[in-house]
PLY file of the C-alpha trace (Angstrom):
ply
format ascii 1.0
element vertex 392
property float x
property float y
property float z
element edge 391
property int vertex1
property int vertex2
end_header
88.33 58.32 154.84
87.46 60.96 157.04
89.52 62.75 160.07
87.08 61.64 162.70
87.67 57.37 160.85
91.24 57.94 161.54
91.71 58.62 164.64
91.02 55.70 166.50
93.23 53.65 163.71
96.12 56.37 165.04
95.25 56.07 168.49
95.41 52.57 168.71
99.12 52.52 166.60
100.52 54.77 169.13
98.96 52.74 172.20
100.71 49.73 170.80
103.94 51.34 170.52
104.05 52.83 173.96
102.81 49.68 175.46
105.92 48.11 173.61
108.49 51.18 175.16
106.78 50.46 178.92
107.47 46.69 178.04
110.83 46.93 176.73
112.19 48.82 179.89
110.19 46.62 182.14
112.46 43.59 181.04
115.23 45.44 181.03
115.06 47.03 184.76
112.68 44.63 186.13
111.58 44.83 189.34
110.79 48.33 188.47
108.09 50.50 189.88
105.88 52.81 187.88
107.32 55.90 188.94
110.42 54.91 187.81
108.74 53.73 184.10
107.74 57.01 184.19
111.05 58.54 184.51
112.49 56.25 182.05
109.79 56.71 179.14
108.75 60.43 179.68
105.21 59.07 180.08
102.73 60.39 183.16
102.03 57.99 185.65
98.78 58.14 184.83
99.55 56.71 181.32
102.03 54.54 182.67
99.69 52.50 185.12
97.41 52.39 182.45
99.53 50.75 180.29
100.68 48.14 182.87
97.14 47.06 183.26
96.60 46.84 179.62
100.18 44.87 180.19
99.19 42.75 183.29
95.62 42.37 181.48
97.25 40.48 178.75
99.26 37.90 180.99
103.03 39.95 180.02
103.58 41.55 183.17
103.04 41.21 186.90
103.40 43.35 189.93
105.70 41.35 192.36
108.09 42.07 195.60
108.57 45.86 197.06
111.66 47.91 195.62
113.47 50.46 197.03
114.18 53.39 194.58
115.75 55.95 196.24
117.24 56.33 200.01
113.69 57.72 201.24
110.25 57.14 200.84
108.31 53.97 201.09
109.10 51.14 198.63
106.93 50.88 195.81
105.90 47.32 194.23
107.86 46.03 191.54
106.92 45.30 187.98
108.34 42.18 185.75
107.83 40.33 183.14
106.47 37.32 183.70
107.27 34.00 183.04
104.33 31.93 183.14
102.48 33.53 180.58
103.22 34.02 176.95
105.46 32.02 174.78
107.38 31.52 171.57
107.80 28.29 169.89
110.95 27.25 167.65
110.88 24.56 165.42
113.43 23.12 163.17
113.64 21.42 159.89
117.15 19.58 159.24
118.48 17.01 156.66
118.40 14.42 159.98
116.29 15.70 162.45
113.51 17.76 163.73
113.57 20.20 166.92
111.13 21.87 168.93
112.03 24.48 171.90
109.80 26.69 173.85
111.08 30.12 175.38
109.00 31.94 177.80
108.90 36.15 177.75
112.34 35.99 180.20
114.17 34.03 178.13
114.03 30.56 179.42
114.11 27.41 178.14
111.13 25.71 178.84
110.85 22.85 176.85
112.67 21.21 173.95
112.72 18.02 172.19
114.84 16.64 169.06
113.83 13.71 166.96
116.47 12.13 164.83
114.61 11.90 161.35
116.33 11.16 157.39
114.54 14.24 155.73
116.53 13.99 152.66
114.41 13.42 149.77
111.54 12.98 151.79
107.96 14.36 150.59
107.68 17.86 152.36
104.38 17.25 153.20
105.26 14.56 155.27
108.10 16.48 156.92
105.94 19.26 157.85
103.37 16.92 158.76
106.11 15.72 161.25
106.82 18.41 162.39
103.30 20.02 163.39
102.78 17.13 165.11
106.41 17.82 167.08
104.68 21.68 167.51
101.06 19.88 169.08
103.62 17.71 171.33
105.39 21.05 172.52
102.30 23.38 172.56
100.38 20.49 175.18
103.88 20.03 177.26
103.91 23.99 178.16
100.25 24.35 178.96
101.00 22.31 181.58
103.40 24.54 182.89
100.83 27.62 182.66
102.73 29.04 179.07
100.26 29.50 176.66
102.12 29.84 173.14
102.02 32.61 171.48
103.94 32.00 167.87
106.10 30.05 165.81
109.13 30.27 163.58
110.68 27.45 161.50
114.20 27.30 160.45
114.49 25.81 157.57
118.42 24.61 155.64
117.38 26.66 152.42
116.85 29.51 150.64
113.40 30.86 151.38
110.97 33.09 149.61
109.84 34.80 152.94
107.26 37.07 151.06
105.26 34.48 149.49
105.91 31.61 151.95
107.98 28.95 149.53
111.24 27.56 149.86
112.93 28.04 146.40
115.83 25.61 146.89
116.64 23.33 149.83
119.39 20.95 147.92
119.93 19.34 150.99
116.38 18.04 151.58
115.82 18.02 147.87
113.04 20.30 147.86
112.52 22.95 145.10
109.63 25.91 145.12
107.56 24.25 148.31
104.99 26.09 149.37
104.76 26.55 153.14
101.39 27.72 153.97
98.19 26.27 155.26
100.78 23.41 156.93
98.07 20.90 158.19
97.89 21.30 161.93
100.38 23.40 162.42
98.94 27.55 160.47
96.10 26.02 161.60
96.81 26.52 165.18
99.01 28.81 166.26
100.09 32.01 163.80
103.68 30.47 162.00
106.63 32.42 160.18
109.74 30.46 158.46
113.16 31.56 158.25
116.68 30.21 157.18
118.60 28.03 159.70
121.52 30.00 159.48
119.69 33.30 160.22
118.04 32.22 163.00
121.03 30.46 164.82
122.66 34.13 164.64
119.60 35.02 166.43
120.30 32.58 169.07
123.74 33.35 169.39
123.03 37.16 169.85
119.87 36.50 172.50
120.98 32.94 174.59
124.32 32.92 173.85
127.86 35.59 173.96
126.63 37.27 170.39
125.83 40.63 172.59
129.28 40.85 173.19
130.56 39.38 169.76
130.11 43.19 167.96
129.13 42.59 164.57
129.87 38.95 163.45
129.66 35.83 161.49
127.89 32.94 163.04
128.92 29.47 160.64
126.73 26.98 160.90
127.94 23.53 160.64
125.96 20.67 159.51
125.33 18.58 156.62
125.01 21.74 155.02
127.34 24.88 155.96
125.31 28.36 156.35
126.26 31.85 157.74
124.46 34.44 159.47
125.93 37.59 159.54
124.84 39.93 162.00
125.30 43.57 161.74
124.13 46.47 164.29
121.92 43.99 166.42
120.24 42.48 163.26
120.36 40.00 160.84
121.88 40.83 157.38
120.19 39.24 154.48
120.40 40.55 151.15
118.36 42.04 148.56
115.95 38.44 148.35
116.74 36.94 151.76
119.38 34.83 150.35
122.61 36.25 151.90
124.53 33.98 153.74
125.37 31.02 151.94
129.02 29.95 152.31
128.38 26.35 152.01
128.43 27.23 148.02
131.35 29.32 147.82
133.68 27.54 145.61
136.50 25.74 147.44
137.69 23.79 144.87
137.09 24.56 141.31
137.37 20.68 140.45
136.43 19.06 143.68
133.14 16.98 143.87
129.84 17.96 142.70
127.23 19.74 144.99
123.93 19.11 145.20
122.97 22.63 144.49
124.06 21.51 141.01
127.91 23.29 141.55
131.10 21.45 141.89
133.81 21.63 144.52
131.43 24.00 147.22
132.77 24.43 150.63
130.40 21.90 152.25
131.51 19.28 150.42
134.63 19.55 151.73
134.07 21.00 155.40
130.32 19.76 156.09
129.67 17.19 158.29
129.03 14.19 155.60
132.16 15.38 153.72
134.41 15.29 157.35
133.07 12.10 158.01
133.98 10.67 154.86
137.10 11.97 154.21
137.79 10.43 158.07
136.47 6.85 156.79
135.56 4.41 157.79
131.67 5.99 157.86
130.80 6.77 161.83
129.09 9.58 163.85
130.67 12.51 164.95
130.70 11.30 168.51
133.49 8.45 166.85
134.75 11.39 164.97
135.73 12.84 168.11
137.04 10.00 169.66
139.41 9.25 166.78
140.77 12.71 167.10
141.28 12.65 170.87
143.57 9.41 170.04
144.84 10.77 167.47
143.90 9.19 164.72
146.21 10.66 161.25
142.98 9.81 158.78
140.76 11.50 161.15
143.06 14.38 161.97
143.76 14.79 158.26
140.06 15.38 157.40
139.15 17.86 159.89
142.88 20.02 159.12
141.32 19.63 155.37
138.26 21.47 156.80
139.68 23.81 158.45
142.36 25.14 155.84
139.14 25.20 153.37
136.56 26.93 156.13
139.44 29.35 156.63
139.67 30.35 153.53
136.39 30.98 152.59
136.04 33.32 156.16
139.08 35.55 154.80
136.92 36.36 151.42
133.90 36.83 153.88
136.15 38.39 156.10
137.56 41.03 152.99
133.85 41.37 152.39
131.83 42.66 155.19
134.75 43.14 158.00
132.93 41.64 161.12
134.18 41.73 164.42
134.75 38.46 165.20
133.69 35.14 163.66
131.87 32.20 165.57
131.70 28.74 164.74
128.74 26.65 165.57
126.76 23.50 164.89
129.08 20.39 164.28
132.10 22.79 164.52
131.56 23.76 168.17
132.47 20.02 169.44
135.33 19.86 166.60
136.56 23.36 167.68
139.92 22.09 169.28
140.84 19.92 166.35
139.49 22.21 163.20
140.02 26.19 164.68
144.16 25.72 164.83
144.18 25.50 160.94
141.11 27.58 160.30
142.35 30.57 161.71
145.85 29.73 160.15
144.77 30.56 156.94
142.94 33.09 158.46
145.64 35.06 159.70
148.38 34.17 157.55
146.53 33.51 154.09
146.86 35.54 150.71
144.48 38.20 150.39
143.97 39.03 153.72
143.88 42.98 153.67
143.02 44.08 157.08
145.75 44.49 159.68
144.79 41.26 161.91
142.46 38.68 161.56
139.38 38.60 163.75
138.70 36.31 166.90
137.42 33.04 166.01
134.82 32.31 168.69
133.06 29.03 169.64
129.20 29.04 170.37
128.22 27.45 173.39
124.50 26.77 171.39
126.07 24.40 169.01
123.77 22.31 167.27
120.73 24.27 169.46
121.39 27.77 168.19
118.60 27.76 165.35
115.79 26.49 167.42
116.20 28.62 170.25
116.78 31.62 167.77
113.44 31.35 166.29
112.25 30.47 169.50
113.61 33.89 170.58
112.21 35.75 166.92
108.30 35.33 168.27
109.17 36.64 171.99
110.96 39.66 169.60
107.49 39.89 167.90
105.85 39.72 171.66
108.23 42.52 173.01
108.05 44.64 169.57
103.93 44.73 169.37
102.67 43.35 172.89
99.57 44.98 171.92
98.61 41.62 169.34
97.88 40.14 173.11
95.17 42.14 174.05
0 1
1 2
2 3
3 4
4 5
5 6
6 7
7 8
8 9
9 10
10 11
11 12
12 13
13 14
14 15
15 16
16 17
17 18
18 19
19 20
20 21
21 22
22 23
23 24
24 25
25 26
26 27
27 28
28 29
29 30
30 31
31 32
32 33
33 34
34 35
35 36
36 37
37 38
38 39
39 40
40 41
41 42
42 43
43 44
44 45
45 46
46 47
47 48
48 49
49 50
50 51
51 52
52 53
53 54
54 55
55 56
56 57
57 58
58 59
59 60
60 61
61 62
62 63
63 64
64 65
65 66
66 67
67 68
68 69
69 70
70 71
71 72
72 73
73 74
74 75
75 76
76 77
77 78
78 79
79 80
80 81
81 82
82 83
83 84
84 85
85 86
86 87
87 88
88 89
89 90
90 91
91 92
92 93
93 94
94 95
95 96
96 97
97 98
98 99
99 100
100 101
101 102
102 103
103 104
104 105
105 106
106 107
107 108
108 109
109 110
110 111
111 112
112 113
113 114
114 115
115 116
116 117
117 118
118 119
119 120
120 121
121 122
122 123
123 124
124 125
125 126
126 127
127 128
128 129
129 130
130 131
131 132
132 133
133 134
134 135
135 136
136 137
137 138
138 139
139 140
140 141
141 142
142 143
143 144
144 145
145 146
146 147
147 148
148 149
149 150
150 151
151 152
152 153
153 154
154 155
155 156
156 157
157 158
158 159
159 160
160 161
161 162
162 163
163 164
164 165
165 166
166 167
167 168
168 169
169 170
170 171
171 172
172 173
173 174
174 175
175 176
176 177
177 178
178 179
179 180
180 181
181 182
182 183
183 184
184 185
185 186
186 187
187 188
188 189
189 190
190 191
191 192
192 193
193 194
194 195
195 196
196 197
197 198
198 199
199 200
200 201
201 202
202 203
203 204
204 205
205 206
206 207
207 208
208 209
209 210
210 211
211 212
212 213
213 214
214 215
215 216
216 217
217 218
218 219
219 220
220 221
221 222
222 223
223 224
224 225
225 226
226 227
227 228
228 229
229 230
230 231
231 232
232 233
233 234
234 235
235 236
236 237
237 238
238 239
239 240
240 241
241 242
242 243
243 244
244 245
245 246
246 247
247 248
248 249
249 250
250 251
251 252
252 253
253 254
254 255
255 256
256 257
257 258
258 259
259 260
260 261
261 262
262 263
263 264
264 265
265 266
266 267
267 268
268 269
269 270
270 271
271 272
272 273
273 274
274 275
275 276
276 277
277 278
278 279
279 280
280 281
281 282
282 283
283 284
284 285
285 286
286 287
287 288
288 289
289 290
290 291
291 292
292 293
293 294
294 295
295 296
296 297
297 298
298 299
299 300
300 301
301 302
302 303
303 304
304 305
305 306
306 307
307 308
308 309
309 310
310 311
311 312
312 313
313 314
314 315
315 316
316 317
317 318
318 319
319 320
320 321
321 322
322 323
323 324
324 325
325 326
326 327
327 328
328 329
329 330
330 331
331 332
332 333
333 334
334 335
335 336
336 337
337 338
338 339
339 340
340 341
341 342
342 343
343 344
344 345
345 346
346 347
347 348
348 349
349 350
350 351
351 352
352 353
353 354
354 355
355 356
356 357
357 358
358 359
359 360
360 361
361 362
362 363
363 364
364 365
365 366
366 367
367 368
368 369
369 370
370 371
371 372
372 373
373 374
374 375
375 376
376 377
377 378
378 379
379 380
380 381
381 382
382 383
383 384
384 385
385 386
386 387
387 388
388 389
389 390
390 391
């Protein structure tokens, strides 16, 4: 290809990343004036009121209320992001329910919905089918409200082929080497990306809930399944393949029950929410769950102290491992943080093996059970913010 071809191929890559610098400080300064974009990205102000129109042009940004920068001069008019504009949409694939949440560019929750739904050993075409029609329901909700979508991400309780679009193993749902593209109703429609659970309610924990402040950490997801995303430097850790994070199948006991990853004695089956509720007996929800502990039920209490010794001991290997900052316990373990932390961090802190001085802070998420949905939610405004230029 010739000089002259290239050019406008390089001139258009370096367009969309400084209209993704002028957007990033916009959202983080906002109301800010073009002179001070200027200042902050090095650009001209010529450049920089270009790229706001190019901004404003594609529904991200609008000019708003005068600011004062500065004790003199006249104020100039503000720049933000706005919030009626574009959109990302989460969705959510779990052994009994599906979810659907809408985040606008500032970070608010717009819309969300959950639908209580036995996936397990369901056909994953009728799943997905489900769950485009949940995305239709969510996409017509926010037009409403002037949002036009602009993505979607799916977590998904498995280990995911994110190159070629197939889940490899979900033993949860029972699926094995699903392809996920050309969903009916769903690729069709809006551009869609998939992603482990776990990952993504890491994601939500560092954007909607106290991750920023968390340093590097572990985020535990509890649910019928037990996942971890580990976050390291403001990103998501996930191995060579995309598989890291799966602590529900570290070995808790050697000749406990089988798994239905095809191991015996994994973690979940002791501390996941099935295995808590059974141990408890007789069979209930968690809401009973946590009204047996409040009372103080001994069969109850006995179930979720056997969770906790076995989470906790699982976390100090992880802990050995990868040395996080702190460690944060969400999904089901969020509401049965005051009963199930005390022992967890027991063993933590006071286990064999442990071989830094002091354990770290066992957090709870405030997301609980939301924390994947609004993290993928959260991934396409990333993709927004990172190349705003897709918009145009």
């Amino acid at each position: 290809m010739t000089k002259s071809a290239n050019a406008p191929v390089r001139h258009a890559t370096m367009r969309g990343r400084n209209l993704a610098v002028v957007l990033e400080h916009i959202a983080r300064h906002q109301p800010v004036t073009r002179a001070r974009l200027a200042d902050l990205t090095g650009f001209t102000k010529t450049t920089v009121s270009n790229l706001v129109a190019l901004l404003e042009s594609a529904g991200l940004v609008l000019g708003g209320a005068p600011v004062h920068e500065g004790e003199r001069g006249r104020p100039g008019v503000g720049v933000s992001v706005r919030g009626d504009g574009a959109a990302g949409l989460g969705l959510e694939v779990n052994v009994d329910y599906l979810a659907a949440c809408v985040v606008d560019l500032r970070r608010q929750v717009r819309y969300r919905h959950v639908v209580s739904s036995d996936n397990r050993g369901r056909e994953p075409g009728a799943v997905l089918g489900a769950l485009s029609a949940l995305a239709g329901e969510a996409v017509s909700a926010v037009a409403g409200q002037g949002l036009t979508v602009a993505g979607a991400v799916v977590a998904l309780p498995g280990l995911l082929d994110r190159e070629d679009g197939v889940v490899r193993h979900a033993p949860n749902l029972g699926w094995t080497d699903v392809p996920l593209t050309g969903v009916p109703g769903l690729d069709a429609a809006l551009p869609a990306e998939y992603d482990n659970e776990a990952n993504l309610a890491a994601l939500g924990e560092l954007w909607f809930g106290d991750g920023a402040r968390f340093g590097d950490f572990v985020h535990v997801s509890g649910e019928i399944g037990i996942g971890a995303g580990i976050v390291v430097d403001g990103r998501v850790f996930r191995g060579a393949h995309g598989f890291a994070g799966e602590l529900g199948h570290l070995v808790a006991e050697p000749a406990g029950p089988p798994c239905s990853c095809g191991g015996r004695g994994c973690l979940e089956q002791i501390a996941g929410q099935e295995a808590i509720l059974r141990a408890a007996g007789p069979e209930g929800s968690v809401g009973t769950l946590i009204d047996r502990l409040d009372s103080g039920d001994r069969s109850a209490r006995d179930a979720v102290d056997r969770a906790g010794r076995a989470l906790g001991a699982a976390l100090a290997s992880v802990v050995n491992l990868i040395d996080p900052d702190t460690v944060v316990l969400g999904g089901v373990f969020s509401p049965l943080a005051p009963w199930i932390r005390p022992p967890l961090q027991a063993v933590l802190e006071d286990g064999p093996g442990s071989l830094r001085r002091g354990a770290p802070p066992v957090e709870i998420s405030g997301l609980a059970e939301g924390a994947a949905v609004l993290g993928a939610a959260g991934l396409v405004i990333e993709h927004v913010m990172a190349d705003p230029a897709l918009l145009l």
